[in-house]
C-alpha positions, -999 to +999 in steps of 0.1 A: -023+164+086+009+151+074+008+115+053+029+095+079+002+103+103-027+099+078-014+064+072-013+052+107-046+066+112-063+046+079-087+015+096-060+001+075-030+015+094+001+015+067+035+030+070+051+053+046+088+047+036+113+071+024+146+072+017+169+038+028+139+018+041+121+022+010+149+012-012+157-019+013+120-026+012+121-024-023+151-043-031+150-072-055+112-068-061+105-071-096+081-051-116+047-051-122+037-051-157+005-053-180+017-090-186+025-098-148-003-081-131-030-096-112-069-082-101-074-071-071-092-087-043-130-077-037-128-053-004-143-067+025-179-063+029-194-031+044-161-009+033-179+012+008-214+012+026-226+045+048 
């Protein structure tokens, strides 16, 4: 299955950007460093369980 369609099927739908839209997307957006980064949130209960 392509990843554009792997994506939108994620129970967190996401979109994947190539080309122009990820550079306008990405525009401006400084990066993330060892010194600027931040943890990530806990996930929401019940997204690792069986």
């Amino acid at each position: 299955m392509p990843l554009v369609h792997r994506c939108a099927a994620d129970p967190a739908p996401a979109r994947l950007l190539v080309g122009r839209d990820l550079a306008d997307f990405a525009a401006g957006a400084p990066p993330v460093t060892d010194a600027t980064a931040l943890p990530s949130p806990p996930p929401p209960l019940g997204t690792f369980e069986v």
